[in-house]
N, C-alpha and C positions, 0 to 999 in steps of 0.2 A: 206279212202278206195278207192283204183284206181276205175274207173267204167269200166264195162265189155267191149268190142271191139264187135262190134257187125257184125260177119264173114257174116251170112249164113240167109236165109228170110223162113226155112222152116217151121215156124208159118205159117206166112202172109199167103204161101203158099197153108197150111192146109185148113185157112178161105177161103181164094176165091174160095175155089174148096168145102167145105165145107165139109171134113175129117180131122173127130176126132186125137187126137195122139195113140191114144190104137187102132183106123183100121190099122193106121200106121205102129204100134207097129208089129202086126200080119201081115201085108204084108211084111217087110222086117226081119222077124224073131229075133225081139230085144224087151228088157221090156219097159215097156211102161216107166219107170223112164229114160231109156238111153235114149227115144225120148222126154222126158221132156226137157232133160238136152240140148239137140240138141235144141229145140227150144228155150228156154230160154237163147243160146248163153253160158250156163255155162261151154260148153264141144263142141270142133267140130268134123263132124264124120270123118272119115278116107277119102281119094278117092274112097274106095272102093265104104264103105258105101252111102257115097254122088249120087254115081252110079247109086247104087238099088234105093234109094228113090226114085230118079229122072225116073225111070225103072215103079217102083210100080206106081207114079204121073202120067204117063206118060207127063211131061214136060221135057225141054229141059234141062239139069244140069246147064245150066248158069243165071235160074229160079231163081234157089236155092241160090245162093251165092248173095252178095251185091256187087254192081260194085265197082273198085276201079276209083277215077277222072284221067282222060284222063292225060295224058305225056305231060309236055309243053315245046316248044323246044327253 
């Protein structure tokens, strides 16, 4: 079984600031299963969605995402 790609940090995110996924859930009007799925990397959110979290968090959207390794020339 492949292992998941791990896109987006908006777990991590949750703890350091230390909000639930179901606050979450209700701040950006989603079930709290789709912000499961978000955080567990099972599913990524749209740009949109990635937007609002980062709206609702008030962090910077590029919080949320895992950096990719620098371009080497």
């Amino acid at each position: 079984m492949p292992s998941k790609i791990k896109i987006n940090r908006v777990k991590s995110v949750l703890a350091d600031m230390d909000i639930s996924q179901k606050e979450l859930a209700k701040k950006v009007k989603k079930t709290p299963t789709t912000i499961s799925r978000i955080c567990n990397n099972e599913s990524q959110p749209t740009l949109k969605l990635l937007r609002e979290i980062a709206l609702a968090l008030n962090v910077d959207i590029r919080d949320l995402l895992i950096p990719t390794p620098p371009k080497h020339s």
